[in-house]
LUMKOL-561749 format. One record per residue (C-alpha): residue in three letters; x, y, z. Coordinates in steps of 0.1 Angstrom, whole numbers, padded with zeros to 4 digits, always signed. Example, Ala and Ser with C-alpha at 12.3 -4.5 7.8 and 13.67 -1.06 7.14 Angstrom:
<atoms>
Ala+0123-0045+0078/Ser+0137-0011+0071/
</atoms>
This chain:
<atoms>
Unk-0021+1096-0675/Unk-0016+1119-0704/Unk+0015+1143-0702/Unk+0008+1177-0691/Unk+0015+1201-0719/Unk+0009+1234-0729/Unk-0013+1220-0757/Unk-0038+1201-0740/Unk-0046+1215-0703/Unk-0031+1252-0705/Unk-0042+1266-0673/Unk-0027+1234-0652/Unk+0006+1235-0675/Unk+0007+1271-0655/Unk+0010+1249-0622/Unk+0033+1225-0638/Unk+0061+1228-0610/Unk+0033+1223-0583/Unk+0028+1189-0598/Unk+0064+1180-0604/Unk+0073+1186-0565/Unk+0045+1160-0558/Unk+0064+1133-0587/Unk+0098+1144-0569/Unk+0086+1140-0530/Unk+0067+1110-0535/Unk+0104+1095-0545/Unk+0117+1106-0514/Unk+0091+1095-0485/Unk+0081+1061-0503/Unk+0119+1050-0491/Unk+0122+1077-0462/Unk+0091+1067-0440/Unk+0081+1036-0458/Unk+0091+1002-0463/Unk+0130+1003-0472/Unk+0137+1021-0445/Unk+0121+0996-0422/Unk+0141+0968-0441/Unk+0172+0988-0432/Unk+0168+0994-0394/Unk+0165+0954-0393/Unk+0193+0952-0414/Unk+0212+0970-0390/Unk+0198+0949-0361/Unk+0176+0971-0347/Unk+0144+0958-0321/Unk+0112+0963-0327/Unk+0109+0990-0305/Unk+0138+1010-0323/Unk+0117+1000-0357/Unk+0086+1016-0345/Unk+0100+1045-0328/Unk+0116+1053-0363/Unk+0082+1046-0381/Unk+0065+1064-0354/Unk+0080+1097-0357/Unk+0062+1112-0382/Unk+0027+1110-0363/Unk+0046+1120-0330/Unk+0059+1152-0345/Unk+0024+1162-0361/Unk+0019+1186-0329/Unk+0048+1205-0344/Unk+0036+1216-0376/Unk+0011+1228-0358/Unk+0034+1248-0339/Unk+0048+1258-0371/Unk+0025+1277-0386/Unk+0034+1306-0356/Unk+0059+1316-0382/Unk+0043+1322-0410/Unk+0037+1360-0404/Unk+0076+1363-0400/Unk+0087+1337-0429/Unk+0058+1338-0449/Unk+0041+1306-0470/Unk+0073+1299-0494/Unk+0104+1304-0469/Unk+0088+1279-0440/Unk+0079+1249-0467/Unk+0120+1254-0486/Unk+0130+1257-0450/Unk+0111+1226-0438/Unk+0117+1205-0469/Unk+0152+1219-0477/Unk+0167+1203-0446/Unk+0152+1171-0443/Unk+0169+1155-0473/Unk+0204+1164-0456/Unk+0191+1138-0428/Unk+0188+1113-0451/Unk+0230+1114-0453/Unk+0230+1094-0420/Unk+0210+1064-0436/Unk+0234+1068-0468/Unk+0265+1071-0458/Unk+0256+1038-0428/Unk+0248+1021-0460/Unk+0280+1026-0477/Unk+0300+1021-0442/Unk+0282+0984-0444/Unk+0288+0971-0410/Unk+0291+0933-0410/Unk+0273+0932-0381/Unk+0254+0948-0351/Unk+0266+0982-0339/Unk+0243+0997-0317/Unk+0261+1031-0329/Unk+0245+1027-0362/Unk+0206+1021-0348/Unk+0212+1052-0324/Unk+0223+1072-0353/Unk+0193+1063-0375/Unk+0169+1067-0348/Unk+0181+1100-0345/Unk+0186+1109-0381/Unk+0149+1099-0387/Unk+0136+1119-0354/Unk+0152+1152-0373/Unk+0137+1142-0407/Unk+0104+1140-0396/Unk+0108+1175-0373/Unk+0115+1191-0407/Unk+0094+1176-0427/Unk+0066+1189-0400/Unk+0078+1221-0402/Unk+0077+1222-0438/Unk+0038+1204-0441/Unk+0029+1234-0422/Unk+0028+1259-0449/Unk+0027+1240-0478/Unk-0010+1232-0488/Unk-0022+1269-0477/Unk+0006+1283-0502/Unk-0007+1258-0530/Unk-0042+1271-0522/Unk-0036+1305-0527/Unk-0015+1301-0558/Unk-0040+1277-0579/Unk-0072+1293-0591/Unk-0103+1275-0574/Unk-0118+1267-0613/Unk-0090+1242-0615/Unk-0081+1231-0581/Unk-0100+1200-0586/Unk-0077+1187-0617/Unk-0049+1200-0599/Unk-0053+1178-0571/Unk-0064+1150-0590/Unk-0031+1151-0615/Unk-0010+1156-0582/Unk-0025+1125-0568/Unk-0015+1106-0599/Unk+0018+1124-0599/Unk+0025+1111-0566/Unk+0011+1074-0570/Unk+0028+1070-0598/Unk+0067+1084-0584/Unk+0054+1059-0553/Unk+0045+1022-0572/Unk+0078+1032-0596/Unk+0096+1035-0566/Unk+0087+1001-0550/Unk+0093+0985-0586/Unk+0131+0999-0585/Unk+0133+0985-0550/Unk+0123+0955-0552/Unk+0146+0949-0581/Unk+0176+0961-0570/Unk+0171+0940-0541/Unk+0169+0911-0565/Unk+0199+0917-0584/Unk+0226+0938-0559/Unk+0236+0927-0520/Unk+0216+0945-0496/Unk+0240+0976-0488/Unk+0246+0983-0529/Unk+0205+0985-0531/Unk+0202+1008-0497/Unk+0227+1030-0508/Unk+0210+1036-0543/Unk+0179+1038-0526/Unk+0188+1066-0502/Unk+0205+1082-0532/Unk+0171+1080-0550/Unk+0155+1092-0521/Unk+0180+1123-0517/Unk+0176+1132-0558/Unk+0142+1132-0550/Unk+0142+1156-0518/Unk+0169+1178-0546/Unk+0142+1184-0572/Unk+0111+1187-0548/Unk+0132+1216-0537/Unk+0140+1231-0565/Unk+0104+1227-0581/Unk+0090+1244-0547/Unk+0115+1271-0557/Unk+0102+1280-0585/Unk+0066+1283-0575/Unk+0055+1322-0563/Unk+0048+1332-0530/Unk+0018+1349-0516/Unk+0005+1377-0490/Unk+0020+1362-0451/Unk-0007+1359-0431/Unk-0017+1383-0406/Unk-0038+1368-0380/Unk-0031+1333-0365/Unk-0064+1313-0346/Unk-0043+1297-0315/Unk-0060+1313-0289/Unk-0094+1306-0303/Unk-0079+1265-0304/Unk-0071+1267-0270/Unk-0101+1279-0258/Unk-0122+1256-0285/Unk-0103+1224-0286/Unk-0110+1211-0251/Unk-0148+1215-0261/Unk-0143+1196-0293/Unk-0127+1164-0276/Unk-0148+1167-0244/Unk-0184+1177-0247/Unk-0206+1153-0263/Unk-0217+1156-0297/Unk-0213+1133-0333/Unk-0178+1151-0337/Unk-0168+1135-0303/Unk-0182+1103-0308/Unk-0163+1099-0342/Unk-0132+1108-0330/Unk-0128+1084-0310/Unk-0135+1059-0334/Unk-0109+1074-0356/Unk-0083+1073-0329/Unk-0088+1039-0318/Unk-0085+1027-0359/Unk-0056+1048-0360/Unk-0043+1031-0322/Unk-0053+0995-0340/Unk-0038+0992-0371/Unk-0008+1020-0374/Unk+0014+0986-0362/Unk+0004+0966-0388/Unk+0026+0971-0415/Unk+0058+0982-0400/Unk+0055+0947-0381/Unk+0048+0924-0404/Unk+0075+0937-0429/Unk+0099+0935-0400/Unk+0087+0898-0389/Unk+0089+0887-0426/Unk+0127+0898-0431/Unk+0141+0890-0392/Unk+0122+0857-0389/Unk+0112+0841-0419/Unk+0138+0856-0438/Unk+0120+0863-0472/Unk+0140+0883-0497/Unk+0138+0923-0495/Unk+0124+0923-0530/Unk+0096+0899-0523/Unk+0085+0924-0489/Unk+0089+0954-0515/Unk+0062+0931-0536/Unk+0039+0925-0510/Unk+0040+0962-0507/Unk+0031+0965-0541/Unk+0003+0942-0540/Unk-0009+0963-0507/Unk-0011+0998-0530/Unk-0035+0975-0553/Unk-0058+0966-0525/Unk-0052+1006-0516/Unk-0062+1013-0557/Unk-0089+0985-0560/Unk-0108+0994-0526/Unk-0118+1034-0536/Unk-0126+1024-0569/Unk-0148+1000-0558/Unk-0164+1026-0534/Unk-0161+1054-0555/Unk-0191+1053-0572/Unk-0210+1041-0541/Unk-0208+1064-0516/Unk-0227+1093-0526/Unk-0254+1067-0528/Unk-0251+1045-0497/Unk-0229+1067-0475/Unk-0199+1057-0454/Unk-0207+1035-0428/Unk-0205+1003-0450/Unk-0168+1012-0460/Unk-0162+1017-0427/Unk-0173+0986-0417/Unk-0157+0970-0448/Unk-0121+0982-0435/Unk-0130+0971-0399/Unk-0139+0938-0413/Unk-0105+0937-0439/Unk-0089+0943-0402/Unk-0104+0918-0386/Unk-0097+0890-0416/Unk-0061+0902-0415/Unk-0053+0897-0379/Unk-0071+0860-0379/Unk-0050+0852-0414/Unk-0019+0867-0393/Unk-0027+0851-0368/Unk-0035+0815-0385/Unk+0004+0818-0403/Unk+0021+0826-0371/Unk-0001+0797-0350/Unk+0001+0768-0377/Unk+0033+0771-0397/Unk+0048+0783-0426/Unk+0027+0764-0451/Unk+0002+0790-0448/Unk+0025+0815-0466/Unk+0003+0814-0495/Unk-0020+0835-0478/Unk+0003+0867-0474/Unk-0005+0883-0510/Unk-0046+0879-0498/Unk-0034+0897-0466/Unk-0015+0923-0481/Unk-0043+0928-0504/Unk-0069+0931-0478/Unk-0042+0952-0457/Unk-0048+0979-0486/Unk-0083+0972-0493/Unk-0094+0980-0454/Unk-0065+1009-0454/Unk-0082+1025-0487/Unk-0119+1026-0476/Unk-0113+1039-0440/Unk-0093+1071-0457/Unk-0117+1082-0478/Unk-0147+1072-0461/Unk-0134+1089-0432/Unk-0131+1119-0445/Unk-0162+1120-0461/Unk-0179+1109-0430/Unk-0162+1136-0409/Unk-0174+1164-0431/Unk-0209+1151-0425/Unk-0206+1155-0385/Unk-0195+1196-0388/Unk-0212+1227-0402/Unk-0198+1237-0439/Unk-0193+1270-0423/Unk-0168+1260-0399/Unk-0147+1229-0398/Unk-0109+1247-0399/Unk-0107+1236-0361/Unk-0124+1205-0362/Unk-0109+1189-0388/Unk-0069+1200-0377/Unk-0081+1186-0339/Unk-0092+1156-0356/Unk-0060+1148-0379/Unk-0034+1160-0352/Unk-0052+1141-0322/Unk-0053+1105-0349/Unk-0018+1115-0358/Unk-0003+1117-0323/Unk-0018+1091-0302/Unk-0019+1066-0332/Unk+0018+1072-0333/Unk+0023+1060-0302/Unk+0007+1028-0310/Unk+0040+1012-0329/Unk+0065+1022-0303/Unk+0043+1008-0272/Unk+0043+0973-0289/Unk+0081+0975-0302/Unk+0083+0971-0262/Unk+0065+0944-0264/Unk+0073+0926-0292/Unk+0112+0927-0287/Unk+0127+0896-0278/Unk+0149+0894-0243/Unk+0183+0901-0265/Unk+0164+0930-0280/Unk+0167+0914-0314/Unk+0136+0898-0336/Unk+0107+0891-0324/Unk+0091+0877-0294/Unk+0067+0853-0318/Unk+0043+0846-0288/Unk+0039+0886-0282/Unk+0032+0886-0317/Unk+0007+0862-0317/Unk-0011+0880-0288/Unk-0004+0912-0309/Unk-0026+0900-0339/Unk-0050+0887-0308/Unk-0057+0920-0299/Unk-0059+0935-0327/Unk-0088+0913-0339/Unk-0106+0919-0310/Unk-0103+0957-0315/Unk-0113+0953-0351/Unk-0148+0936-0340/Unk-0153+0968-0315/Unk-0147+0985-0339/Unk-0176+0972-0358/Unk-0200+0974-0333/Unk-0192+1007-0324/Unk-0200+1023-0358/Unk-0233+1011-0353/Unk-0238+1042-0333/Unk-0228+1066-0357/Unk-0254+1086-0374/Unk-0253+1093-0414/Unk-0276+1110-0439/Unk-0268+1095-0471/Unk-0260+1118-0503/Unk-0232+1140-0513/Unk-0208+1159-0492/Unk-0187+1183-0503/Unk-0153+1168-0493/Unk-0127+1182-0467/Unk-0098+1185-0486/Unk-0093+1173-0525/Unk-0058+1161-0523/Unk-0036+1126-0522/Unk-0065+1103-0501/Unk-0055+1076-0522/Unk-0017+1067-0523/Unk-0006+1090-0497/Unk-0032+1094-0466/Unk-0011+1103-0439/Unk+0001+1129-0462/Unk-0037+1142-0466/Unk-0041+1138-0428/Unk-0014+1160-0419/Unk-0027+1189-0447/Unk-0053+1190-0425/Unk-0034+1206-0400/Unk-0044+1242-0408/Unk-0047+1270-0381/Unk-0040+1296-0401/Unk-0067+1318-0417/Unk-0053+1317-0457/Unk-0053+1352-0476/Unk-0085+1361-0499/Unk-0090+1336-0524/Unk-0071+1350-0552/Unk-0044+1333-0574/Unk-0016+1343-0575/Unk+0002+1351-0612/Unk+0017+1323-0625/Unk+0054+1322-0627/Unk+0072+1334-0651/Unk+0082+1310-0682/Unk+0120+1320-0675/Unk+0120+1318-0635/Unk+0102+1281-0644/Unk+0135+1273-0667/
</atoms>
């Protein structure tokens, strides 16, 4: 990626700090929300059910930002996103300052806390999610909104596969508290300068009308009456219901019961952002021209593979471990092609004219009940003592899931495409950050004219 300079893209280098918060806040969630923190609730002895609640909070919370955006006429675009991301990293003291207390062994204090901690991350980070894209919107001109989304994209990526890397080796080479703590301090310098690039950006016109009563008397009719909207939600909920469990799980089972190295899961993770990379560029190209329906059935399938390869190294032993990088890789693969093809399916089931409601239905109701997926089976899975996992639940869990990923398949049969182009929903982070995308979508507010906003000052950027 070439560096953004005054030189050779002047009208992004404008935007510059727009771009930086998404460098800054990828740093943040990859260890807030992903992997290491999952690695530290098991550190700390937590069940399964306390790992998924934690990992499960962020799609829980999604009705919030929708409740959010109620203050935008009062606050305005700016104040609600520093507000929102402002106070989230001071949750992530809890994690910190747990990792430098290093407790030799289970105290259910510590769990509790982080459960808690992670509960009030997400809530703010909601709150802040609400505003955010809308303000971006307004500020960047529409003749360069594509490269600005497509550099923040690489922005992010890049801050997220960088941030693995540093995991996985200070796992290698530190004992596990000394690596959390410089994780969480990582994370926390990253929430610092996401802050203060968001600070510098300018704020726009409030908003003066809000759409809720038109979604409560419209959303009932979107979920309920029959149409190709319906149909494909419910596809998209039951994905989200299937496979939200996946990951959180199998890190979890990897460190508590076969007791692989934190630096090898963070590897496996980075192996599963290749699958993630390899699987839209092999679809990029393709789907203008065949449509989305085969990349849906390609993740479907990629599910399907993975739970009967889970399933296989649970059933038959560990000497089936080298098929773990081939699973992680396929994890990403079928993870990839359902984002994007998603979204470019769902823009083909609503009118150009009027999606706003559609599409924020669609990514809250995905969101929410998906998120309820992980903390069901963390009931499940737990063990009697609450501690590791119950392997035969396990088995049953991968069971299930390849069932679901076969219904799957025969259930997008029934969908109904018109190959070609689409103009997409949203051109944003589909690629390293999806839930991130899904949540922008969670837009009830009508946005001021589109007009840009000046770009800031070359002193208040300083």
């Amino acid at each position: 990626m070439p560096l953004l300079s005054q030189k050779n893209d002047p009208e992004l280098y404008a935007y510059r700090r727009g771009l930086h918060f998404a460098f800054f806040n990828a740093l943040n969630w990859q260890v807030a929300v992903g992997t290491p923190t999952v690695l530290f609730m098991e550190h700390l002895g937590a069940s399964p059910f306390e790992v998924g609640l934690v990992f499960a909070w962020t799609f829980l919370l999604t009705p919030a930002q929708v409740l959010a955006t109620t203050l935008l006429p009062r606050l305005g675009f700016k104040r609600l996103t520093l507000a929102g991301w402002g106070a989230r990293g001071w949750f992530l003291l809890v994690p910190l300052l747990l990792s430098i207390y290093a407790p030799q062994q289970r105290l259910a204090w510590t769990v509790y806390a982080m459960v808690t901690a992670m509960f009030f991350y997400s809530l703010s980070r909601a709150v802040g999610a609400a505003a955010i894209t809308s303000w971006l919107y307004a500020i960047v001109p529409q003749s360069i909104r594509g490269r600005y989304w497509s550099t923040d994209q690489m922005m992010g990526g890049t801050a997220a596969v960088g941030t693995l890397l540093v995991c996985a080796l200070l796992f290698a080479v530190l004992p596990p508290y000394w690596a959390f703590t410089i994780q969480y301090l990582i994370a926390i310098y990253g929430a610092w300068m996401a802050l203060r690039c968001l600070g510098s950006l300018p704020d726009v016109d409030r908003p003066k009308t809000m759409s809720l009563r038109h979604v409560a008397a419209h959303t009932p009719k979107l979920i309920f009456r029959p149409s190709p909207f319906r149909y494909y939600l419910w596809v998209a909920v039951s994905y989200f219901i299937v496979t939200t469990p996946v990951g959180p799980f199998t890190a979890y089972y990897l460190k508590s019961s076969v007791g692989l190295a934190a630096w090898q899961i963070m590897l496996f993770a980075m192996v599963q952002y290749l699958g993630v990379i390899g699987g839209n560029w092999f679809m990029r190209s393709r789907t203008d021209r065949i449509g989305a329906k085969p990349f849906l059935r390609l993740s479907f399938l990629a599910y399907a593979g993975i739970a009967a390869g889970w399933w296989c190294f649970l059933h038959f032993g560990g000497w089936l471990g080298f098929l773990l990088p081939l699973l992680y890789l396929m994890l990403g693969v079928g993870a990839g092609c359902f984002t994007t093809s998603n979204l470019n399916y769902l823009a083909k089931t609503l009118p150009e004219n009027d999606r706003a409601l559609a599409v924020a239905v669609h990514s809250a109701l995905t969101a929410f009940l998906g998120g309820f997926s992980p903390v069901i089976w963390g009931f499940f899975l737990r063990k009697e003592d609450g501690v590791g996992l119950n392997l035969e639940a396990f088995e049953l869990f991968f069971v299930f899931t390849f069932v679901c990923a076969l219904a799957l398949l025969a259930v997008v049969q029934g969908l109904k495409e018109k190959t070609g182009h689409v103009e997409p929903l949203l051109e944003g982070s589909w690629l390293f950050r999806p839930f991130r995308a899904m949540t922008y979508l969670i837009n009830l507010v009508e946005r001021p004219e589109d007009k840009p906003a000046p770009p800031p000052a070359e002193d208040e950027q300083r």
